[in-house]
C-alpha atoms as an extended CHARMM CRD file, in Angstrom:
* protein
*
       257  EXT
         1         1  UNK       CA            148.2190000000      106.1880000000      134.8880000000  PROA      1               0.0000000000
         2         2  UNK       CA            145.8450000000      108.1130000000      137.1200000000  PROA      2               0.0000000000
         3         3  UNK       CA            146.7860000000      110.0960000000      140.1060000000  PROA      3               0.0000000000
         4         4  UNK       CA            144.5150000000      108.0580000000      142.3080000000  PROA      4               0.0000000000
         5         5  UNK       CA            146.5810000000      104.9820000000      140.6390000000  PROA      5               0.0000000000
         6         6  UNK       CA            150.0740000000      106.0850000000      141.7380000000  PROA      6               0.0000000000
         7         7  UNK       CA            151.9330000000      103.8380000000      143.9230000000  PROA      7               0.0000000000
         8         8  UNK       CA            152.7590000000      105.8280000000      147.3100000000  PROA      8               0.0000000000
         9         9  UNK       CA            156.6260000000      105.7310000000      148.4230000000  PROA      9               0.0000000000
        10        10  UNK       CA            157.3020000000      107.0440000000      151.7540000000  PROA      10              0.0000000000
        11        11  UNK       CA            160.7450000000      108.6360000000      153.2020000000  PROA      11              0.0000000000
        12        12  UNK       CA            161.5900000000      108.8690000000      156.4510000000  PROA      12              0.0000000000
        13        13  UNK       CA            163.6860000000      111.2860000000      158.7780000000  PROA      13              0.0000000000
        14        14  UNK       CA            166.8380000000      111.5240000000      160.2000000000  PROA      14              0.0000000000
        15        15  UNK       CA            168.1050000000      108.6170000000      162.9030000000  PROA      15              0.0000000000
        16        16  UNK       CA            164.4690000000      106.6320000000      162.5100000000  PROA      16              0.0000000000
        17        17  UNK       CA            163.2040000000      104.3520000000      159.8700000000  PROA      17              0.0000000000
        18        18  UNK       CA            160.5250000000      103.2590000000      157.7680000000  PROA      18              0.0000000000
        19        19  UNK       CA            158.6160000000      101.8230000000      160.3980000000  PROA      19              0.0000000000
        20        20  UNK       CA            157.3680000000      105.3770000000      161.7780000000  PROA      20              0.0000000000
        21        21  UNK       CA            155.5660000000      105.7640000000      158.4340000000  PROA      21              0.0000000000
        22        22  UNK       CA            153.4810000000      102.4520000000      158.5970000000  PROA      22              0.0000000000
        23        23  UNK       CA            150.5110000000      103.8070000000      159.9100000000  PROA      23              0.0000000000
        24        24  UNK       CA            150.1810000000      106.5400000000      157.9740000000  PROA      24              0.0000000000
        25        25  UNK       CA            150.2310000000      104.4770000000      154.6500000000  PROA      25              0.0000000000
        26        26  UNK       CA            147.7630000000      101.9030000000      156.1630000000  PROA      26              0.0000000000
        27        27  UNK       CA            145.3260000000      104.8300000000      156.4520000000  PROA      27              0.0000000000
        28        28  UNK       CA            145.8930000000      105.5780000000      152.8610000000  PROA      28              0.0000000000
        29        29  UNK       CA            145.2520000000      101.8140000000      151.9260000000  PROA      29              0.0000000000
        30        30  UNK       CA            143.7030000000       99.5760000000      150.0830000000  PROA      30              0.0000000000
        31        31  UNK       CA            143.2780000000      102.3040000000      147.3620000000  PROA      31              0.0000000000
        32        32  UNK       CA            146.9010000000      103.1740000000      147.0070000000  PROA      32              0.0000000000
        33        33  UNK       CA            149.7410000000      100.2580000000      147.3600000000  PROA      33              0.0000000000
        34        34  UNK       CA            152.4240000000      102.1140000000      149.7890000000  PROA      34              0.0000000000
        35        35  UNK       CA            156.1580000000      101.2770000000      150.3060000000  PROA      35              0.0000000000
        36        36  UNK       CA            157.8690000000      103.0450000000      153.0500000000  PROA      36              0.0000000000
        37        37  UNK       CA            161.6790000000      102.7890000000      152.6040000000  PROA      37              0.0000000000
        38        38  UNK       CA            164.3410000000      102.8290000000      154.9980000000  PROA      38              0.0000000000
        39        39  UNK       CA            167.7690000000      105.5960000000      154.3060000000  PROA      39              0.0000000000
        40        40  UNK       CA            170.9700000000      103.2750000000      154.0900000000  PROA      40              0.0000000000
        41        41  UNK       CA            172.0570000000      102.7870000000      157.4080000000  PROA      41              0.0000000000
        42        42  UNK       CA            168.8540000000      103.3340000000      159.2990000000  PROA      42              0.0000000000
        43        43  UNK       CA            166.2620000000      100.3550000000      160.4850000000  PROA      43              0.0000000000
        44        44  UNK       CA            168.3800000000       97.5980000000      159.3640000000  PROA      44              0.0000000000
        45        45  UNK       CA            169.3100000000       98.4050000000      156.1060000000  PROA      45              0.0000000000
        46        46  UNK       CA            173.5810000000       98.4900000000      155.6550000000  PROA      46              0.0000000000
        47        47  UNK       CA            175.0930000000      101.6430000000      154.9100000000  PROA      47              0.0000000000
        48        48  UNK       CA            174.5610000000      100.7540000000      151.4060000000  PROA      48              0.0000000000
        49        49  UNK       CA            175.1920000000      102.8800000000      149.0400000000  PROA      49              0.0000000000
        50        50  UNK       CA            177.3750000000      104.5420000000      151.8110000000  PROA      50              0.0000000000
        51        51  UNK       CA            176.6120000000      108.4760000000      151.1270000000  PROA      51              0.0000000000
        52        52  UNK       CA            177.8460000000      111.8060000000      152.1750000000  PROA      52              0.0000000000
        53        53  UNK       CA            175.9240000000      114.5590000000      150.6550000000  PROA      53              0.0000000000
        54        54  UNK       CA            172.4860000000      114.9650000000      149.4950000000  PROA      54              0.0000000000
        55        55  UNK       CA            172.8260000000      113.7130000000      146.2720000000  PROA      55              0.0000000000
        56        56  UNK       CA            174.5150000000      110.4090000000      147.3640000000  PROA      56              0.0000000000
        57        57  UNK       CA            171.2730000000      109.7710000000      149.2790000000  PROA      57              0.0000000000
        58        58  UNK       CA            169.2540000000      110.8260000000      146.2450000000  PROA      58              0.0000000000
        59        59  UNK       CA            170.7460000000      108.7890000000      143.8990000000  PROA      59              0.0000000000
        60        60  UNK       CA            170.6650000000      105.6120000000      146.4780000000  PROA      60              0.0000000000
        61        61  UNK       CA            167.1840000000      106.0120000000      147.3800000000  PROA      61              0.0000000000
        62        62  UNK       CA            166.3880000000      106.6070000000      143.2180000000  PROA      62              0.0000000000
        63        63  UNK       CA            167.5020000000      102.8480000000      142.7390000000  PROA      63              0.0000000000
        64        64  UNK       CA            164.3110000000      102.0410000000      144.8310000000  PROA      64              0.0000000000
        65        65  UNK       CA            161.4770000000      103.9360000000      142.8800000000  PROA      65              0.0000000000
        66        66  UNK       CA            159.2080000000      102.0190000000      140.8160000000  PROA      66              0.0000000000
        67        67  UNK       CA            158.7140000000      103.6280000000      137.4810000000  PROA      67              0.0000000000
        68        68  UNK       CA            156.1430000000      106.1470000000      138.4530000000  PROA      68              0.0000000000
        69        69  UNK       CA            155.2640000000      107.2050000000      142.1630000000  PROA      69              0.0000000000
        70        70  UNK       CA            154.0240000000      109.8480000000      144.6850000000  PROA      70              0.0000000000
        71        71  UNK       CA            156.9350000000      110.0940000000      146.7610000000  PROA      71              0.0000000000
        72        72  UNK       CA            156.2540000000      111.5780000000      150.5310000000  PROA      72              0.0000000000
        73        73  UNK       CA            159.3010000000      112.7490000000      152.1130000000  PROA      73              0.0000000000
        74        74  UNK       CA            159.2980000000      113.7160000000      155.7950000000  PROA      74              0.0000000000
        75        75  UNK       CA            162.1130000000      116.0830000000      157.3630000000  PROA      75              0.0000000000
        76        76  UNK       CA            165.1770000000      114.7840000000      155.6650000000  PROA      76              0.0000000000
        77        77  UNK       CA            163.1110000000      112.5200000000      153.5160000000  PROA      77              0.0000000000
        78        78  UNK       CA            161.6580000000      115.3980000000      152.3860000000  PROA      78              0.0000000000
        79        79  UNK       CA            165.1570000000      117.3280000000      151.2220000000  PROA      79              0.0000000000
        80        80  UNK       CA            165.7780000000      114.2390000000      149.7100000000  PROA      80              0.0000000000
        81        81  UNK       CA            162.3950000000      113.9290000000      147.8020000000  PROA      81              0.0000000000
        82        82  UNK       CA            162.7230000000      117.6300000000      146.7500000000  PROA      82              0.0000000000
        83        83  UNK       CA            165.8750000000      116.7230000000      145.1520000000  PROA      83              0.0000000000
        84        84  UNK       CA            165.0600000000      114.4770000000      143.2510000000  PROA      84              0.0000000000
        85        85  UNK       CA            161.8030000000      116.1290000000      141.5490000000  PROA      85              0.0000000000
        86        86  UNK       CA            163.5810000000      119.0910000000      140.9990000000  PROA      86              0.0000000000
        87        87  UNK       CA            166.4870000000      117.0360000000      139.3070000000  PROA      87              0.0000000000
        88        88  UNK       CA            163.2460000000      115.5940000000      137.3840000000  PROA      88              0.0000000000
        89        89  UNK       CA            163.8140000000      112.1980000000      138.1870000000  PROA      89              0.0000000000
        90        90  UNK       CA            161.1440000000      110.8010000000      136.2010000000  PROA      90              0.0000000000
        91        91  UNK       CA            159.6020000000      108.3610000000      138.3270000000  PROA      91              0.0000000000
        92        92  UNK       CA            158.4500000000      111.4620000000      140.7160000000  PROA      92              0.0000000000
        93        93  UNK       CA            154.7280000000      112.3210000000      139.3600000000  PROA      93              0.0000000000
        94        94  UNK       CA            153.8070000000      113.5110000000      142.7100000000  PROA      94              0.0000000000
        95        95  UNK       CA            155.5710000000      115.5950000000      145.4010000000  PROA      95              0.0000000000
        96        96  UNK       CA            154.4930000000      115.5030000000      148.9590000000  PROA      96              0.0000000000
        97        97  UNK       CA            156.9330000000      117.5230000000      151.4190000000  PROA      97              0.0000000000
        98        98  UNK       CA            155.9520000000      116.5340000000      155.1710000000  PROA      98              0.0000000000
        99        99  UNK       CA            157.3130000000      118.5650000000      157.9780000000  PROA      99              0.0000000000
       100       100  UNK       CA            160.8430000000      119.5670000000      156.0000000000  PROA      100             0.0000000000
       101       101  UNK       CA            161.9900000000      122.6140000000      154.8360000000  PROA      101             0.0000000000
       102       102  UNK       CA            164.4260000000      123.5910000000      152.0990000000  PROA      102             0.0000000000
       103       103  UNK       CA            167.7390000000      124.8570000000      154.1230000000  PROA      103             0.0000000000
       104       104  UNK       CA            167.7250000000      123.1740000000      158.2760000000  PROA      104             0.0000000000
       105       105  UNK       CA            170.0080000000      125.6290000000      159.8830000000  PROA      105             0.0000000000
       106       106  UNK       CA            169.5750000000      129.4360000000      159.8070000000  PROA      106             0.0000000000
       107       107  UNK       CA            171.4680000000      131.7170000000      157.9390000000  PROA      107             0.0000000000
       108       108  UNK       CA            171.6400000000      135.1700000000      155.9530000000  PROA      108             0.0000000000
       109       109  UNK       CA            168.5570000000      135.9320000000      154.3380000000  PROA      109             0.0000000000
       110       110  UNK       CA            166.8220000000      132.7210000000      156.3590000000  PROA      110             0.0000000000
       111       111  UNK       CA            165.7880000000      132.5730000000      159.3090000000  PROA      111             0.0000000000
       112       112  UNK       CA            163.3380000000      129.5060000000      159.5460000000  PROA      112             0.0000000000
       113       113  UNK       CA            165.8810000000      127.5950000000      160.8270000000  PROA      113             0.0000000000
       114       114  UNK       CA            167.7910000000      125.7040000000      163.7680000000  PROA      114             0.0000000000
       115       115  UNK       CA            171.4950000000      127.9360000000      164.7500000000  PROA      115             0.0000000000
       116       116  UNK       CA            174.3260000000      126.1810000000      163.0930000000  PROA      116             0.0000000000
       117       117  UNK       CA            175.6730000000      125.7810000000      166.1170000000  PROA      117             0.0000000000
       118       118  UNK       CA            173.0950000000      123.4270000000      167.4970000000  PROA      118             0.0000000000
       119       119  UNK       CA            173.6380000000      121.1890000000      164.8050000000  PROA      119             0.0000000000
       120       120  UNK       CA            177.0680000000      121.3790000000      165.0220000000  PROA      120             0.0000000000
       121       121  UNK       CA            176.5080000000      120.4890000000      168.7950000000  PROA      121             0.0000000000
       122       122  UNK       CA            174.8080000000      117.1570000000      167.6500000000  PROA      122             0.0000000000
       123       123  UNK       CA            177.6160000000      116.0520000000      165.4650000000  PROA      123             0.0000000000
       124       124  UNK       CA            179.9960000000      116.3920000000      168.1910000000  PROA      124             0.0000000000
       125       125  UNK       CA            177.7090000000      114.3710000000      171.1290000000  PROA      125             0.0000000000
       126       126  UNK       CA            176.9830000000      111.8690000000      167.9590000000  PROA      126             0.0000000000
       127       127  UNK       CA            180.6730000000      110.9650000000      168.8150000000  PROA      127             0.0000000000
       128       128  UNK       CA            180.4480000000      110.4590000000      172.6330000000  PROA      128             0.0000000000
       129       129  UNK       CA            176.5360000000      108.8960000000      173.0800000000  PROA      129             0.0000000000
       130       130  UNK       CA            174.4540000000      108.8790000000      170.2930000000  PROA      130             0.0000000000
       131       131  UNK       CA            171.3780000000      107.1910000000      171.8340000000  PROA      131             0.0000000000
       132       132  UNK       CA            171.0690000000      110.0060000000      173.9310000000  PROA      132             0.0000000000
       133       133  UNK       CA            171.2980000000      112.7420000000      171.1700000000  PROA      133             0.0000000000
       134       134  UNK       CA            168.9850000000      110.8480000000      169.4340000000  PROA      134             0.0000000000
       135       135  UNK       CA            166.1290000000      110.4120000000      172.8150000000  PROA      135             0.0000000000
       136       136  UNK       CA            166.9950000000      114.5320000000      172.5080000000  PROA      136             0.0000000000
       137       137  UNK       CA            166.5030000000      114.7920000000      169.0150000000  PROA      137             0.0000000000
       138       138  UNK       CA            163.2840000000      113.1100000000      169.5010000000  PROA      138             0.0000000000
       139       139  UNK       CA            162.2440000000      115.7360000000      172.4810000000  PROA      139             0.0000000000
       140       140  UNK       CA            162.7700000000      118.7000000000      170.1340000000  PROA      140             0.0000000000
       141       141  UNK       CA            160.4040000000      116.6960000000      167.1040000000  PROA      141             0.0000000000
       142       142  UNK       CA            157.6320000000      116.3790000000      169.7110000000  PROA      142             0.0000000000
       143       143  UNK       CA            158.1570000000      119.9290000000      171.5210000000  PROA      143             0.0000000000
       144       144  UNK       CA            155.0120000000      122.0600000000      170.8910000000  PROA      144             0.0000000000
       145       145  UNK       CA            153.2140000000      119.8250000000      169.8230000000  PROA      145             0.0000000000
       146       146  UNK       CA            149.4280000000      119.6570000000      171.7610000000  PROA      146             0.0000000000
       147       147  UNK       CA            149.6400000000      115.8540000000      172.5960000000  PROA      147             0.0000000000
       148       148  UNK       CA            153.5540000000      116.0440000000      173.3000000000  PROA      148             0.0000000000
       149       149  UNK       CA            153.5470000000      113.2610000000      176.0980000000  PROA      149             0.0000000000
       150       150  UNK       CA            151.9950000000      110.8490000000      173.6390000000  PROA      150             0.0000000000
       151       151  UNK       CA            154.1660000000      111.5710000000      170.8300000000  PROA      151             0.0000000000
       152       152  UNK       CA            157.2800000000      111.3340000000      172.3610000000  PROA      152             0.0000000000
       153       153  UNK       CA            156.0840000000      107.9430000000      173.5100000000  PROA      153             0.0000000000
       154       154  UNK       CA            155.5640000000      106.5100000000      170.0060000000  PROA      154             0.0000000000
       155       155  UNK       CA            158.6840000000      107.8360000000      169.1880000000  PROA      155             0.0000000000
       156       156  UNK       CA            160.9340000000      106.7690000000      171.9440000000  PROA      156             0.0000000000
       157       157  UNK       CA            159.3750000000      103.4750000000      172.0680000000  PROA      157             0.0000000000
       158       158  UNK       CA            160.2270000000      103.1520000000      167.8490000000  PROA      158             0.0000000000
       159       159  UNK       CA            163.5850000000      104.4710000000      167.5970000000  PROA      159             0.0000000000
       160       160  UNK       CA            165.3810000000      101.4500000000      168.2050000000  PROA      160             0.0000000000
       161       161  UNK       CA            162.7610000000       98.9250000000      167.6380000000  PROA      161             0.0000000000
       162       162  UNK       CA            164.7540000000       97.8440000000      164.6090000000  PROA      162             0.0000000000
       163       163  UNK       CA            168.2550000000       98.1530000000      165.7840000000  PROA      163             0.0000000000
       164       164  UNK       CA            170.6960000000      101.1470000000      165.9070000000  PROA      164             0.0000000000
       165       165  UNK       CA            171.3850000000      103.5630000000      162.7170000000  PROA      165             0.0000000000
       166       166  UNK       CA            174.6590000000      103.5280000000      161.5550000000  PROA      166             0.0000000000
       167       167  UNK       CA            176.7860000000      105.8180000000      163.7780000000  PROA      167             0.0000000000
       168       168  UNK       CA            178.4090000000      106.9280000000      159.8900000000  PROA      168             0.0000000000
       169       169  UNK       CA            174.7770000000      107.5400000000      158.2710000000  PROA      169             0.0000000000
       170       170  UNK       CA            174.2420000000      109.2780000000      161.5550000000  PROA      170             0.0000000000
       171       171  UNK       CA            177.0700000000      111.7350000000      161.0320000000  PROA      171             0.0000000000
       172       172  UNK       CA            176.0730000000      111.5940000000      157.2700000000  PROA      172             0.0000000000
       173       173  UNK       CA            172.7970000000      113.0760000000      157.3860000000  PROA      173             0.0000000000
       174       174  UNK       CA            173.6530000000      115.3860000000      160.1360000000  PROA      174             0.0000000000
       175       175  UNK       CA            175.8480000000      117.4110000000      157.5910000000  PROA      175             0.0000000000
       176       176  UNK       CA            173.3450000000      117.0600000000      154.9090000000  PROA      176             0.0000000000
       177       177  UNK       CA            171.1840000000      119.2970000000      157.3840000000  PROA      177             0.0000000000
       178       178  UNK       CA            173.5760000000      121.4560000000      158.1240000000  PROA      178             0.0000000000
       179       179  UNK       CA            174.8670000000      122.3650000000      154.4500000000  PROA      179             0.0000000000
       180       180  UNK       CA            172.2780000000      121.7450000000      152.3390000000  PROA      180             0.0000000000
       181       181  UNK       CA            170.1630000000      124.9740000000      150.3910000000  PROA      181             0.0000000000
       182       182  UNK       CA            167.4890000000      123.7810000000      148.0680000000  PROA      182             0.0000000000
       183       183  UNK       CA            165.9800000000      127.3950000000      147.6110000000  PROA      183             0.0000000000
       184       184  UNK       CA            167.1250000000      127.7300000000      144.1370000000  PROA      184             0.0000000000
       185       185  UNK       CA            166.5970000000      124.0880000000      143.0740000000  PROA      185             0.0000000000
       186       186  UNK       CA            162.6510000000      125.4010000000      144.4150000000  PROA      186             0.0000000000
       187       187  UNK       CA            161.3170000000      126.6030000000      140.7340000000  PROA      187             0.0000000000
       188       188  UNK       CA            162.6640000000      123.6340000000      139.2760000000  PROA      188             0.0000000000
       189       189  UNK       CA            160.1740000000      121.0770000000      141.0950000000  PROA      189             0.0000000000
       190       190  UNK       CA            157.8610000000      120.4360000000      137.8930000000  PROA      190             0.0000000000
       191       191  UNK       CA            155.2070000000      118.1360000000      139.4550000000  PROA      191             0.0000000000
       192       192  UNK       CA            152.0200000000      118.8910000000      141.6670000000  PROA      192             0.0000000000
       193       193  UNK       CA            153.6760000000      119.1210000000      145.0980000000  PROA      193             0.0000000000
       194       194  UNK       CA            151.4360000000      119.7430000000      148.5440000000  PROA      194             0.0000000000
       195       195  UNK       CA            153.5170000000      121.0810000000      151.4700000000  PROA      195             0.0000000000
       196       196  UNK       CA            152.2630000000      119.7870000000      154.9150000000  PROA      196             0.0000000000
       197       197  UNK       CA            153.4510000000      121.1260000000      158.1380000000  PROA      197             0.0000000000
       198       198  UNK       CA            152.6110000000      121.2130000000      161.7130000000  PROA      198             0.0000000000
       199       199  UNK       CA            151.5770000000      124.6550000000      163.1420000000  PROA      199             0.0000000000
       200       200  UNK       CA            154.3190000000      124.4700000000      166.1680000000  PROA      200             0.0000000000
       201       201  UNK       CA            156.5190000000      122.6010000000      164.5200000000  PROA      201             0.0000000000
       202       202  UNK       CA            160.0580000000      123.6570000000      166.0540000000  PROA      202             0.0000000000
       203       203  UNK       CA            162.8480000000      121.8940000000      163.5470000000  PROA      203             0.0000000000
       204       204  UNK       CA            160.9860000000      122.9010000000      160.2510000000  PROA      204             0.0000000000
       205       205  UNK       CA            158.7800000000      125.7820000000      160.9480000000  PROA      205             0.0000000000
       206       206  UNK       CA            155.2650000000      126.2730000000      159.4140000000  PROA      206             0.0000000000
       207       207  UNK       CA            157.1690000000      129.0850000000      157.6900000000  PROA      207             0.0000000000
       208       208  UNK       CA            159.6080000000      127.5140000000      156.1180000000  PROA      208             0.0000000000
       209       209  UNK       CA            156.5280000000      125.0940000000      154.6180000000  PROA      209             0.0000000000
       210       210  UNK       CA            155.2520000000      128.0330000000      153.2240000000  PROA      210             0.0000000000
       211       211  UNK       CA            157.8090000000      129.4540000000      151.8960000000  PROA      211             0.0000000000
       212       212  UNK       CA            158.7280000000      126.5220000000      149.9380000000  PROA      212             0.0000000000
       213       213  UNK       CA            155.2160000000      126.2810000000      148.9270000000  PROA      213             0.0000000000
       214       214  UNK       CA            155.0980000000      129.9220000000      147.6450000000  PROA      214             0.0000000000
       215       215  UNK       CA            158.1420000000      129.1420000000      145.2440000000  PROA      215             0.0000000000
       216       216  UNK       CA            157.0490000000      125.9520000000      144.1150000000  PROA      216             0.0000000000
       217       217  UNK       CA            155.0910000000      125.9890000000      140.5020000000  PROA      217             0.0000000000
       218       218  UNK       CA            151.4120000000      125.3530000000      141.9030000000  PROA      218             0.0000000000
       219       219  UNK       CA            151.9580000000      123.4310000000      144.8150000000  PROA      219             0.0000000000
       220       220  UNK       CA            149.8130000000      123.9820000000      147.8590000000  PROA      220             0.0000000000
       221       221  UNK       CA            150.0930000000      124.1950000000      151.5380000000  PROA      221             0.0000000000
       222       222  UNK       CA            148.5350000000      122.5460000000      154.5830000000  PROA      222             0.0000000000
       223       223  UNK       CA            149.1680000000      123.5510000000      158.2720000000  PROA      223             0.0000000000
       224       224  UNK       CA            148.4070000000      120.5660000000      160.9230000000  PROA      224             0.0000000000
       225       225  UNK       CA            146.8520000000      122.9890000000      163.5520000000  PROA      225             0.0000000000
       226       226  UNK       CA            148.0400000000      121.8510000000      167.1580000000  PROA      226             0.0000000000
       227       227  UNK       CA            151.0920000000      119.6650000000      166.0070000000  PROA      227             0.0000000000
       228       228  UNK       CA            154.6310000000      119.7010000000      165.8510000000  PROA      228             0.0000000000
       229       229  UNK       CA            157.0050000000      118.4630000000      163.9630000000  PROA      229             0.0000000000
       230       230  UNK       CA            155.5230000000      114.3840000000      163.2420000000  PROA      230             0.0000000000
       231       231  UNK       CA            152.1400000000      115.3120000000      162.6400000000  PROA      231             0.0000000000
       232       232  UNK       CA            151.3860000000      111.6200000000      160.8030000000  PROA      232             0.0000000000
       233       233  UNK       CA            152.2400000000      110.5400000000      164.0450000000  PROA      233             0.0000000000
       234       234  UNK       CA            150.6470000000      113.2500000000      166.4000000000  PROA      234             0.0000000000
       235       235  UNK       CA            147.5760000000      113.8860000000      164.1470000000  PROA      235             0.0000000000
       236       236  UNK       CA            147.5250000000      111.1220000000      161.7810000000  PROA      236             0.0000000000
       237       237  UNK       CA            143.7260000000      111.7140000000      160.2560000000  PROA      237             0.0000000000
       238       238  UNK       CA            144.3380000000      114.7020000000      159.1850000000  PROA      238             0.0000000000
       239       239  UNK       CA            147.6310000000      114.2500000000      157.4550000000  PROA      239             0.0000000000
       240       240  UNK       CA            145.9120000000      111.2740000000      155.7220000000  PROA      240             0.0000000000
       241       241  UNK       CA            142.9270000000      113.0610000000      154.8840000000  PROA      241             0.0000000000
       242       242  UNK       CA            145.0910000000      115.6160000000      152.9730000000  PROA      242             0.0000000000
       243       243  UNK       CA            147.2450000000      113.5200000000      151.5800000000  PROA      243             0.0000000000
       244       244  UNK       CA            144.1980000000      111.1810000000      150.1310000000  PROA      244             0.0000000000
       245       245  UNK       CA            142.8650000000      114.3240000000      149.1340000000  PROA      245             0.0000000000
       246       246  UNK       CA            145.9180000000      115.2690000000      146.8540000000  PROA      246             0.0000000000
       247       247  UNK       CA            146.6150000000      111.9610000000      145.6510000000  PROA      247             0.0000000000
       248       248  UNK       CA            142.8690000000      112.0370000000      144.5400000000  PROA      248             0.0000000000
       249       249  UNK       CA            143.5330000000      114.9700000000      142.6090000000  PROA      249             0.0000000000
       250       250  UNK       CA            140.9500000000      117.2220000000      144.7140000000  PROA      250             0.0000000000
       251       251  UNK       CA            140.5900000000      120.8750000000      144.9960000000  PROA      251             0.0000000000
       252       252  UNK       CA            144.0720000000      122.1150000000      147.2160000000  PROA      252             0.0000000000
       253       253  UNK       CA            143.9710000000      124.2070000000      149.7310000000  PROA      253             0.0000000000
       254       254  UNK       CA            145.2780000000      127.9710000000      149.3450000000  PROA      254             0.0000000000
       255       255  UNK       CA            148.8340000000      129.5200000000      150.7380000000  PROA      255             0.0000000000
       256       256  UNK       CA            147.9590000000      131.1950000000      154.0150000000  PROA      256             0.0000000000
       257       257  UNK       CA            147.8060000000      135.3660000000      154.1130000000  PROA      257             0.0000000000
């Protein structure tokens, strides 16, 4: 099968859903058919498989690959895509790793990263009034971000638009970003992998992009100048003209200075 042939499956973030990905794979089509899944618990799909680590969400979102794909990940959809090519899941043939970063919280040796704290902060508001840690969860994604007003429009106006996430997938994912490290698990990922991250992005820095794509076996890196942390959304040509780009096999673009 050739790379331009590859069926496209898309991951989304943490607290959103599938829907916030539709536009970017309508760019990519006709040429590539695109499925954008939703996490159990998020956009109206149950809390089925119910998980509580990273590899519980792996291994539900694995029963939903075809046999061979280009999976693009975004934030958490992106630790979760990481895991499973460096597992070598077999239908991974392609690695895309939009706006996400190997370890979410800061720590020794890493600092490209929110305070532990903070996300400790949003697990305990999750308890008391979740919609509004999620409307502030969706101010930080679109903070820096040169058409910020805009953005946080799209999102605000999506977040709910197919129901409320599971207040347990919720707290789920929220200590998947707060424990996870998948530095080590980096030199495993045995596919061609393009890291794409927005230049201001404050969750996953541009850094942190790098970095990952400096470990990575010959994957490549992409900075979305002027956008922040949803640059499909913010900047959505030119996170489809990369990605079509890759998909097509085409010359990558180098790892900055």
């Amino acid at each position: 099968m050739t790379a331009d042939a590859l069926p496209v499956v898309m991951l989304h973030g943490w607290a959103l859903h599938a829907g916030l990905m539709q536009p970017l794979a309508a760019l990519l089509a006709p040429a590539r058919p695109t499925t954008c899944l939703d996490l159990p618990g998020h956009g109206g799909r149950p809390f089925e498989p119910p998980f509580s680590d990273l590899d519980g969400l792996a291994a539900a979102i694995a029963r939903d690959l075809p046999p061979a794909c280009a999976l693009v990940g975004w934030s958490l959809g992106g630790m979760v895509a990481a895991r499973l090519a460096a597992s070598g899941h077999p239908s991974v043939r392609r690695l895309v790793l939009l706006a996400s970063t190997p370890r979410f919280v800061a720590g020794e040796g890493w600092e490209h990263g929110l305070a532990a704290e903070v996300v400790r902060e949003f697990a305990a508001e999750l308890g008391r009034d979740y919609r509004g840690l999620v409307r502030r969860f969706l101010s930080l994604q679109a903070r820096g971000d040169e058409r910020q007003a805009g953005l946080l429009r799209t999102l605000r106006a999506a977040a709910f638009s197919r129901g409320e996430p599971d207040p347990d997938a919720l707290r789920a994912g929220l200590a998947i970003l707060e424990r996870s490290d998948l530095r080590a698990e980096a030199l495993r990922i045995a596919v061609p992998t393009r890291v794409i991250a927005g230049e201001y992005d404050r969750l996953t820095p541009p850094q942190a992009g790098a970095w990952w794509a400096g470990q990575i076996p010959g994957a490549s890196f992409d900075a979305i100048e002027g956008a922040g942390h949803a640059p499909f959304l913010s900047h959505p040509g030119d996170v489809a003209r990369r990605l079509a780009a890759f998909l097509d096999g085409h010359a990558r673009s180098p790892l900055p200075a």
